[in-house]
TORSE-25354 format. One record per residue (C-alpha): residue number from 1; residue in one letter; y, x, z negated. Coordinates in steps of 0.2 Angstrom, whole numbers, always signed. Layout:
% residues N
@resi=NUM; resn=A; py=Y; px=X; pz=Z
...
% end
This chain:
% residues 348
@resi=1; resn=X; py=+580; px=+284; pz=-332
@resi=2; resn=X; py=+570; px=+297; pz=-326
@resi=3; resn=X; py=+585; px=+305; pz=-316
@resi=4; resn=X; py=+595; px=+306; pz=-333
@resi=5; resn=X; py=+579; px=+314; pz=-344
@resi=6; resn=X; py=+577; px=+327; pz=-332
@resi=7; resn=X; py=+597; px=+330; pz=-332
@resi=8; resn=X; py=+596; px=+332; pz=-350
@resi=9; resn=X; py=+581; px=+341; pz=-350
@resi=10; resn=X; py=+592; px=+353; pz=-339
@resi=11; resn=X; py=+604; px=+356; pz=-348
@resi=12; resn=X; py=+594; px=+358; pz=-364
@resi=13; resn=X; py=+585; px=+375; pz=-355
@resi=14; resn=X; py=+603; px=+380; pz=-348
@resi=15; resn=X; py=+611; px=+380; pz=-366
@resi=16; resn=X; py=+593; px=+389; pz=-372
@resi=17; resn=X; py=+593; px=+401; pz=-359
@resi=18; resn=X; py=+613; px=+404; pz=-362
@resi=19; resn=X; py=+611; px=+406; pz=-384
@resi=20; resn=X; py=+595; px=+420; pz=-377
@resi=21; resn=X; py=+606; px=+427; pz=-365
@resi=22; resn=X; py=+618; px=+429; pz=-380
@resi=23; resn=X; py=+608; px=+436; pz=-393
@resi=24; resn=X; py=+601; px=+447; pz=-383
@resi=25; resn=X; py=+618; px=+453; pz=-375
@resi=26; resn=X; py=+624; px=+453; pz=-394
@resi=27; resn=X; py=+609; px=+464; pz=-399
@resi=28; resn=X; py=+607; px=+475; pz=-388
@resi=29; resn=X; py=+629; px=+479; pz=-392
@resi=30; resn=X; py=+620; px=+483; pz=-409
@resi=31; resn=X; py=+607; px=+495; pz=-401
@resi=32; resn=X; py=+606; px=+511; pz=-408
@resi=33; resn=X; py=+614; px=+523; pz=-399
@resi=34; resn=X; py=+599; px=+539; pz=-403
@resi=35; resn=X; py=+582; px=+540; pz=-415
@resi=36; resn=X; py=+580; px=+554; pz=-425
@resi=37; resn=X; py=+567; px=+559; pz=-438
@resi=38; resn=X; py=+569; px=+570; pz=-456
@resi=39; resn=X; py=+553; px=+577; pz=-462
@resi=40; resn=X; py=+555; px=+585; pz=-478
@resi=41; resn=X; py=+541; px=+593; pz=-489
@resi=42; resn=X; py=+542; px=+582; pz=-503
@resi=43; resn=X; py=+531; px=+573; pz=-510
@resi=44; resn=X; py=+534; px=+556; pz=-514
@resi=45; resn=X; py=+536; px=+559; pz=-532
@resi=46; resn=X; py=+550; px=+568; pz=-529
@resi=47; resn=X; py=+565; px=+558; pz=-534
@resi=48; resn=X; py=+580; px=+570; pz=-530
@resi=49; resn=X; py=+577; px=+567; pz=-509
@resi=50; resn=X; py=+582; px=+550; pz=-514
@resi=51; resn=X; py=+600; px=+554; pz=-512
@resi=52; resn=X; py=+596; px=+562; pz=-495
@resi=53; resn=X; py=+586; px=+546; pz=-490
@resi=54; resn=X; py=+604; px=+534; pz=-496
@resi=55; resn=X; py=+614; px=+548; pz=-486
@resi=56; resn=X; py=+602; px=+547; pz=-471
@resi=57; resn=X; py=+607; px=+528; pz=-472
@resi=58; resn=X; py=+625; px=+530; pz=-473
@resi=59; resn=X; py=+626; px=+541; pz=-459
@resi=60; resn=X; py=+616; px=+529; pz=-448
@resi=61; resn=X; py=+630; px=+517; pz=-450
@resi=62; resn=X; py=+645; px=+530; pz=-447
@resi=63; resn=X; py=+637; px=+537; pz=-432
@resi=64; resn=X; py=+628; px=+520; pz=-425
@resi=65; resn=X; py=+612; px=+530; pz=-426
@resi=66; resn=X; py=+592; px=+526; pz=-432
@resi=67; resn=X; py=+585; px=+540; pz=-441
@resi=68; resn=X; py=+565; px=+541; pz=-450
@resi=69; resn=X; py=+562; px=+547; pz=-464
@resi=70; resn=X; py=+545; px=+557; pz=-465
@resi=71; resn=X; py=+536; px=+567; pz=-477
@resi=72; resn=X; py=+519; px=+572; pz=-482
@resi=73; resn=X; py=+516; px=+559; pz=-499
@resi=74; resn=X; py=+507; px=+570; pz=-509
@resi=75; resn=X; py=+517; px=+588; pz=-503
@resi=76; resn=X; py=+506; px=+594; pz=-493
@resi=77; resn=X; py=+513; px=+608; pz=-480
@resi=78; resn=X; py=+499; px=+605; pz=-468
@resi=79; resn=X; py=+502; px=+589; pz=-469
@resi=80; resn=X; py=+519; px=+591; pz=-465
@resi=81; resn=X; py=+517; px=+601; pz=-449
@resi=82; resn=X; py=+506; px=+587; pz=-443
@resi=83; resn=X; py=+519; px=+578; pz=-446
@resi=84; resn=X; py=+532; px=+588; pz=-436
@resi=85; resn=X; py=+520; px=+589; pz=-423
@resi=86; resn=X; py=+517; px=+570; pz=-420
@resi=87; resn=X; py=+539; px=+570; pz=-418
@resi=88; resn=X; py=+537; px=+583; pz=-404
@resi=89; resn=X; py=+524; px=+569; pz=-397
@resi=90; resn=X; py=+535; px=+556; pz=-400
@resi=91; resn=X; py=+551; px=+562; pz=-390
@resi=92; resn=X; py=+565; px=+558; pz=-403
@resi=93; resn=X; py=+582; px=+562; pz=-398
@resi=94; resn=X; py=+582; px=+576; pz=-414
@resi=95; resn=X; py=+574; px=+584; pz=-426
@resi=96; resn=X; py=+579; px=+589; pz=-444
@resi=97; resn=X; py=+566; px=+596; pz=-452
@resi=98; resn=X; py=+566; px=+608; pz=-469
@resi=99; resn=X; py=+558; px=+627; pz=-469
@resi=100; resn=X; py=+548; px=+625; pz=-483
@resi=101; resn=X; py=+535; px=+637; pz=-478
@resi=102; resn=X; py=+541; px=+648; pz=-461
@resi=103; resn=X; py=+523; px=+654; pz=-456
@resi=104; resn=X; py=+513; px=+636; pz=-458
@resi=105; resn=X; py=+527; px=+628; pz=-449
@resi=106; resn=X; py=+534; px=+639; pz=-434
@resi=107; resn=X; py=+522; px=+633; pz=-423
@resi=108; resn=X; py=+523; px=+616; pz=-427
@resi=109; resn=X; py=+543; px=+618; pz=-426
@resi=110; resn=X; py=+541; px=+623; pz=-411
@resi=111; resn=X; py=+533; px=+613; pz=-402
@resi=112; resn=X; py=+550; px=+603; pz=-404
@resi=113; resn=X; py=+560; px=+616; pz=-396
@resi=114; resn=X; py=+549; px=+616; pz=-380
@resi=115; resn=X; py=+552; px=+601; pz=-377
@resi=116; resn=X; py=+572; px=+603; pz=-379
@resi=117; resn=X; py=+574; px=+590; pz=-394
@resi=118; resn=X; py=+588; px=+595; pz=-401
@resi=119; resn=X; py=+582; px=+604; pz=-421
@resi=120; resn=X; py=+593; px=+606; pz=-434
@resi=121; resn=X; py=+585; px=+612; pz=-450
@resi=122; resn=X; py=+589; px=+608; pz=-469
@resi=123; resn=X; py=+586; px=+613; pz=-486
@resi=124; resn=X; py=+575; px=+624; pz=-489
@resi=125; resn=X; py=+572; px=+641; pz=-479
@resi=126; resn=X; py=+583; px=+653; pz=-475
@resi=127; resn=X; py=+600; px=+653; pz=-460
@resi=128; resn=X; py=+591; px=+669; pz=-453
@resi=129; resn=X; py=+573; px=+657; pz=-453
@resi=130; resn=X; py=+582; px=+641; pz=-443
@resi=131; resn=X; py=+591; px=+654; pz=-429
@resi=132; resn=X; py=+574; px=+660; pz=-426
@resi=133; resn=X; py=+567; px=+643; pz=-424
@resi=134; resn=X; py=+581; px=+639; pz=-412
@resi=135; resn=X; py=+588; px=+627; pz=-422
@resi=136; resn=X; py=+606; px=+622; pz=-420
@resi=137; resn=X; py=+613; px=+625; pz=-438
@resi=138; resn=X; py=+605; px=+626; pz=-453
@resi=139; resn=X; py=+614; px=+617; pz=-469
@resi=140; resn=X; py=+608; px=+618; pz=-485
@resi=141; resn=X; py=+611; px=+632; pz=-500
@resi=142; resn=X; py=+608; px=+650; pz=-498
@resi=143; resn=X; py=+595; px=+650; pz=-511
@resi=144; resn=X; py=+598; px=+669; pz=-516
@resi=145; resn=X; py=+617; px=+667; pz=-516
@resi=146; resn=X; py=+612; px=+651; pz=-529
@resi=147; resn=X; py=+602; px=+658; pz=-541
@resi=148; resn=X; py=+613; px=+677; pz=-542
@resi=149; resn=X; py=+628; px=+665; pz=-544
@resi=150; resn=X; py=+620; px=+658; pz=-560
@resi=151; resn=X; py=+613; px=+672; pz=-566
@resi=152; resn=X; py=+631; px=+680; pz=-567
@resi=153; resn=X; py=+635; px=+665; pz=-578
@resi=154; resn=X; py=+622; px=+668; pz=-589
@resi=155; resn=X; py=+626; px=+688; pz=-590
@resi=156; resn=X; py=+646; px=+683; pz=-594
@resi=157; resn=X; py=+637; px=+673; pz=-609
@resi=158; resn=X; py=+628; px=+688; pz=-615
@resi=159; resn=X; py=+609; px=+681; pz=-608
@resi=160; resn=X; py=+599; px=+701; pz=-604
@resi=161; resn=X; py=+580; px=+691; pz=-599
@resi=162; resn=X; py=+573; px=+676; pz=-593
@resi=163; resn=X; py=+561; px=+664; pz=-586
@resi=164; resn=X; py=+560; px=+658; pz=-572
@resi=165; resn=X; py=+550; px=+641; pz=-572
@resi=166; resn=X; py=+545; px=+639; pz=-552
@resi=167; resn=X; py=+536; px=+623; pz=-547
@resi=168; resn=X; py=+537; px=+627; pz=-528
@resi=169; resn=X; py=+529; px=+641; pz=-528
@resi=170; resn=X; py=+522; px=+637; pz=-511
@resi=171; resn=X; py=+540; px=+638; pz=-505
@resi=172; resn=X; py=+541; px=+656; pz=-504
@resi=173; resn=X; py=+560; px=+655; pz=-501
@resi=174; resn=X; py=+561; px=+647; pz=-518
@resi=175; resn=X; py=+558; px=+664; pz=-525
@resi=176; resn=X; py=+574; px=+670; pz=-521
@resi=177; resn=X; py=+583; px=+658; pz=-533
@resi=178; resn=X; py=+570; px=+668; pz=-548
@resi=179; resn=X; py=+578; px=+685; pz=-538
@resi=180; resn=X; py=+595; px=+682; pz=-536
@resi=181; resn=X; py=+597; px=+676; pz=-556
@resi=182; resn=X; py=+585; px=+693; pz=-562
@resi=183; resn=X; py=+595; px=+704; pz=-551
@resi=184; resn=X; py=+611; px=+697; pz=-560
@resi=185; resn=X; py=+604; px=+703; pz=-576
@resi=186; resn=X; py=+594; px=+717; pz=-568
@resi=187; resn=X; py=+580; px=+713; pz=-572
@resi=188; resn=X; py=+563; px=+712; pz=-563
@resi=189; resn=X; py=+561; px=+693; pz=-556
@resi=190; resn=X; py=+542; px=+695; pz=-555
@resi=191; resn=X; py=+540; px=+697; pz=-573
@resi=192; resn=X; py=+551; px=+684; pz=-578
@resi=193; resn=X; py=+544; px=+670; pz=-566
@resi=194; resn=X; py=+530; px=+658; pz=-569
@resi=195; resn=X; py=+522; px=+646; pz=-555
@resi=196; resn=X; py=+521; px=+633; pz=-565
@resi=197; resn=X; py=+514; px=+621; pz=-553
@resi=198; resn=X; py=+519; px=+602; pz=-550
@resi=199; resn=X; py=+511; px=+592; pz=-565
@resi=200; resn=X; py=+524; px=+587; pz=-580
@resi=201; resn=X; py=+510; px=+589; pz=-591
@resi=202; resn=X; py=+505; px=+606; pz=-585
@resi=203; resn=X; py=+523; px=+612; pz=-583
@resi=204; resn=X; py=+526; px=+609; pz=-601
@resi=205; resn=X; py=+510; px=+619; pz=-607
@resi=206; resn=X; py=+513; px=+634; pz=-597
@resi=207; resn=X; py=+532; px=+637; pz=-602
@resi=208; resn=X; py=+526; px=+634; pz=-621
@resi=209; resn=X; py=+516; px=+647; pz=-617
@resi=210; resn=X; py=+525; px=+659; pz=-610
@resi=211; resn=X; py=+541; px=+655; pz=-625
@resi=212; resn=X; py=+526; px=+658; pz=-640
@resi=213; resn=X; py=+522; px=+675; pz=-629
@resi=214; resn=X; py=+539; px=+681; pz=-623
@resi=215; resn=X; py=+551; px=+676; pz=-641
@resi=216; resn=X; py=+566; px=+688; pz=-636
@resi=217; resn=X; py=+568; px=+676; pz=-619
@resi=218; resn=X; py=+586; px=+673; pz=-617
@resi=219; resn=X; py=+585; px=+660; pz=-604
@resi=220; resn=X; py=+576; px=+646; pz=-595
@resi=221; resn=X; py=+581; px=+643; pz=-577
@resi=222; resn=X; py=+571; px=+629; pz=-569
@resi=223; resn=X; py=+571; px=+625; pz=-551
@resi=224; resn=X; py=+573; px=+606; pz=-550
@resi=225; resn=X; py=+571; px=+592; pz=-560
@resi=226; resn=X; py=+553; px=+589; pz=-562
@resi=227; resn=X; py=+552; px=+605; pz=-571
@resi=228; resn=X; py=+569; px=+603; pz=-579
@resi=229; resn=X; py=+561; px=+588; pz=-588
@resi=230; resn=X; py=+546; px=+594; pz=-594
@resi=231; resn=X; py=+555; px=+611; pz=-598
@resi=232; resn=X; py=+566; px=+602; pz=-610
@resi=233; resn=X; py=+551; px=+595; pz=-619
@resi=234; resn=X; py=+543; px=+610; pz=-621
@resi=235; resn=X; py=+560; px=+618; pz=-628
@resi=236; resn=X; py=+562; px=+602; pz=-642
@resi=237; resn=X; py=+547; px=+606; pz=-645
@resi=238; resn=X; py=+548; px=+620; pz=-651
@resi=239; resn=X; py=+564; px=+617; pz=-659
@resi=240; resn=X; py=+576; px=+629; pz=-647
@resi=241; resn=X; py=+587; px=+614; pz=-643
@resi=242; resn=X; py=+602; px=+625; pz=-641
@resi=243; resn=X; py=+597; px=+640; pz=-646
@resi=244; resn=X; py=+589; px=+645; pz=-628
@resi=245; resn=X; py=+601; px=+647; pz=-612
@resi=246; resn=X; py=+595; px=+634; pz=-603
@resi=247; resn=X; py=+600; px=+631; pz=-583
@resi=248; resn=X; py=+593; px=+622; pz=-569
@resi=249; resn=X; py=+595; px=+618; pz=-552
@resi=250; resn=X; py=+599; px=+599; pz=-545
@resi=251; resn=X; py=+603; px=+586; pz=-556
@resi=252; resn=X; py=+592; px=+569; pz=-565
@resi=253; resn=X; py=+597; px=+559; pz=-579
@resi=254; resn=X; py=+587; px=+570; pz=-590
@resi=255; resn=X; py=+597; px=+584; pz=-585
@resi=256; resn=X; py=+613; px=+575; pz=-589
@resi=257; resn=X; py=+608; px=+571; pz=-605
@resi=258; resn=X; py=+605; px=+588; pz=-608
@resi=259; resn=X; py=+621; px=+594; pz=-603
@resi=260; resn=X; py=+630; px=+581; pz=-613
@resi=261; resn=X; py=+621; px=+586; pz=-628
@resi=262; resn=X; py=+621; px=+605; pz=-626
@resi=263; resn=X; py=+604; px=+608; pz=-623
@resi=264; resn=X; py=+607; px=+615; pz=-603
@resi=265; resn=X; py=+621; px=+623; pz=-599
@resi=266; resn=X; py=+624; px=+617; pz=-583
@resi=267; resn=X; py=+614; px=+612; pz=-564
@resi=268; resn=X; py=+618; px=+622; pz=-548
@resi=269; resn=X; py=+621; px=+609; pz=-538
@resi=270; resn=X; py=+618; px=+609; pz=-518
@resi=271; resn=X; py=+625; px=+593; pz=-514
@resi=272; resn=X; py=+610; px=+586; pz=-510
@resi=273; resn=X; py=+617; px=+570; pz=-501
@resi=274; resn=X; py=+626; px=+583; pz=-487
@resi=275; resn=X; py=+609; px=+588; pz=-482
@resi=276; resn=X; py=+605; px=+570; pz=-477
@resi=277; resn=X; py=+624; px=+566; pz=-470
@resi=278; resn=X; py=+627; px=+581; pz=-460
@resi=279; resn=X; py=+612; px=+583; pz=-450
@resi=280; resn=X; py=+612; px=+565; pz=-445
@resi=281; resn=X; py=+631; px=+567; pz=-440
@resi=282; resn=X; py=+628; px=+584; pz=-433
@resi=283; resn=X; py=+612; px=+578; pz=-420
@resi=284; resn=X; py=+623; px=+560; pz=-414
@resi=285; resn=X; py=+638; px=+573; pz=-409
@resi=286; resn=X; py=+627; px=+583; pz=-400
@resi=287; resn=X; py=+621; px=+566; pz=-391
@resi=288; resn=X; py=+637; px=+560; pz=-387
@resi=289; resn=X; py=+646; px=+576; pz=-384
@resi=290; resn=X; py=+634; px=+584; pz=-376
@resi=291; resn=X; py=+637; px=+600; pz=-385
@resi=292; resn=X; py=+628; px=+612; pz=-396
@resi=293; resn=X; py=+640; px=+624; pz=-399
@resi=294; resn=X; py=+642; px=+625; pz=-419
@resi=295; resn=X; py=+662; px=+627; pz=-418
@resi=296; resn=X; py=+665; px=+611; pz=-407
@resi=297; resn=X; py=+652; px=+600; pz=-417
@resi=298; resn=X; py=+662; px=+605; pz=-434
@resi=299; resn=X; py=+678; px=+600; pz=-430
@resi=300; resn=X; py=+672; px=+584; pz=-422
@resi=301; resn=X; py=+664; px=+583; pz=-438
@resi=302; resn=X; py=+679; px=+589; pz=-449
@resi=303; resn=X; py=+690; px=+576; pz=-438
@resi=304; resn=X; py=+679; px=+561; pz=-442
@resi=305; resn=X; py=+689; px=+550; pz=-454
@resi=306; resn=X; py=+672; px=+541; pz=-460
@resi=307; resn=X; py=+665; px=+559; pz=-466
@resi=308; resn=X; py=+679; px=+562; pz=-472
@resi=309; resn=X; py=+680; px=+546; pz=-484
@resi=310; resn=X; py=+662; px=+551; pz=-490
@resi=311; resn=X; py=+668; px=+568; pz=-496
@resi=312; resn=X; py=+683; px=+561; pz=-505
@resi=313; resn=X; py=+672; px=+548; pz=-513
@resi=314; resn=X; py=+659; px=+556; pz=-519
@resi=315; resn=X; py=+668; px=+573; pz=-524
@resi=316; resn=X; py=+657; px=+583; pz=-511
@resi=317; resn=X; py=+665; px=+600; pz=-501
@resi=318; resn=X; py=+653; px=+608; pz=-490
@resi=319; resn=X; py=+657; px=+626; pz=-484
@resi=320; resn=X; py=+658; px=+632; pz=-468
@resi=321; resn=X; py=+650; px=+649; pz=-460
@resi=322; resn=X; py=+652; px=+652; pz=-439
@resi=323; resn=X; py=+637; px=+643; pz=-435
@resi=324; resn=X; py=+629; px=+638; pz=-451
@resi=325; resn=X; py=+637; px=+622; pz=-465
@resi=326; resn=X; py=+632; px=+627; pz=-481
@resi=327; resn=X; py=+629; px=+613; pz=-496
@resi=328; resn=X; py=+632; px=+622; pz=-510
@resi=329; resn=X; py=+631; px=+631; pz=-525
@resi=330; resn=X; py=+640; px=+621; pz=-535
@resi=331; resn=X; py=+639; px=+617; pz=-554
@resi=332; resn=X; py=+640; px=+601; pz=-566
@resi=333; resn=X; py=+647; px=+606; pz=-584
@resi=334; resn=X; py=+652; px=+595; pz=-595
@resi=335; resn=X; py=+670; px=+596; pz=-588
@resi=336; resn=X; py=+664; px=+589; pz=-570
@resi=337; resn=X; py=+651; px=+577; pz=-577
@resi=338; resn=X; py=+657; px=+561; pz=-578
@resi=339; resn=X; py=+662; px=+558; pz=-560
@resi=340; resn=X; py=+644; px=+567; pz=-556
@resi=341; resn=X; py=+634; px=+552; pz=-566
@resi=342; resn=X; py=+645; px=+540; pz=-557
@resi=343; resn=X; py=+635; px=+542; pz=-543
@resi=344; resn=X; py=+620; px=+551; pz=-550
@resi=345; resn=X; py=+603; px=+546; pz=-540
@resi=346; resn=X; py=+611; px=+537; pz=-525
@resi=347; resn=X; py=+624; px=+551; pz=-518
@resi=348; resn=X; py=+626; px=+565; pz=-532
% end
């Protein structure tokens, strides 16, 4: 009897020792193939680097990648560059980081590129910014090219001044949205532009301000949703629902509302959710592949038949420069809406 139990006991820690074998066989065919980190400046308030965060997710899957997510939760750009810092430290297989303050970052940015980790940078900043960081490609909207396309809009429609309502004022790149929409109208940008600061409540009190003071303003232009929100409060306030030219940039449900109801005229819209996709897709090519050349990496990228899924349905089209992939400006109207609230929050 003995014999028999320790037979059986045998074959019990064969069979265990085969299903471990297994999972961990089956597991490791699961393995990620790189880690890679996103920092971004925002704060974690900020609900529009949700769609980058869903994006992020996608193109894990597509690519068979494990990307973080990081950012500094209360916006803090020192904050940030500890936290760009501490990647270096880490040895992640890429980078993607945003520019949202070129001097407070550089060093900090890096200190990536020393050690050869592959950088692409995102968002904010400027495509001259990420060449001198030594970044492979930078994709995001030329923020001056953004804001002079809307402001042509809103000359064609008869606008002659403005205000230009800027909650990133710490972003000094985000200046060249106010700059390119005044020198569309040819007017002086530092005039016409407020730093309203981050706080709701705030936001709204200041552009109240400035609309008692400045009656004549033609138009608002806000810089992202936050302020969008708490600009449109201060304009029913008031009672200019429609009687003010209102545009902003990125896109919430408020903002859509809006739109419906005639109250903005439209969002310049960067395709937010490319800035989360491509990087991801852009950094597990230059794993595989072995390449940083720009050229290759986009048509490996323009051939993938995953990517190009996502694009058809979310109604994205990135544009494409000889190094740099460029997000945006596009705008949401009334006539392109719909399929925008469809997937508004999780990939528009």
């Amino acid at each position: 009897m003995r014999l028999c139990k320790g037979k059986a006991t045998l074959r019990i820690l064969v069979t265990a020792l085969t299903l471990a074998t297994g999972f961990g066989a089956a597991s490791a065919a699961r393995a990620a193939d790189a880690h890679f980190v996103l920092i971004s400046h925002a704060p974690d308030s900020d609900s529009w680097w949700n769609t980058i965060k869903n994006a992020i997710k996608q193109a894990d899957e597509d690519f068979n990648v494990e990307t973080d997510y990081r950012n500094p939760p209360n916006g803090d750009i020192a904050d940030m560059a500890r936290l760009v810092e501490q990647a270096a430290a880490r040895n992640y297989d890429g980078v993607i980081v945003t520019i949202a303050d070129f001097d407070v970052l550089k060093s900090s940015i890096n200190k990536v590129t020393a050690k050869k980790i592959p950088l692409v940078t995102i968002n904010s900043g400027t495509e001259e910014q990420s060449a001198q960081l030594g970044a492979i490609m930078h994709i995001g909207q030329p923020e001056y090219v953004a804001g002079k396309a809307a402001g042509e809009k809103a000359k064609a429609a008869g606008v002659k001044s403005f205000l230009c309502v800027n909650h990133l004022a710490t972003n000094t790149v985000s200046f060249d949205r106010c700059r390119g929409f005044a020198e569309a109208l040819g007017v002086d940008y530092k005039s016409s532009t407020i730093d309203s600061g981050q706080d709701p409540t705030e936001i709204q009190s200041k552009v109240s301000a400035y609309l008692r003071n400045h009656p004549n303003t033609g138009a608002i232009l806000t810089l992202g949703p936050t302020p969008a929100s708490a600009t449109l409060k201060a304009v029913q306030q008031m009672g200019l629902n429609g009687k003010i030219y209102f545009c902003t940039f990125d896109f919430s449900d408020d903002i859509a509302k809006a739109i419906q109801n005639g109250t903005i005229q439209f969002a310049i819209d960067q395709q937010p959710y490319l800035q989360g996709y491509i990087p991801v897709a852009v950094l597990a090519i230059v794993k595989k592949e072995h390449t940083t050349d720009p050229a290759k990496i986009r048509q490996i990228l323009e051939a993938n038949p995953k990517f190009k899924a996502r694009l058809a349905t979310y109604g994205l089209a990135p544009s494409y420069g000889p190094k740099n992939i460029r997000s945006g400006p596009g705008f949401i109207t009334k006539e392109n809406l719909d399929k925008v609230i469809k997937y508004a929050g999780q990939y528009r």
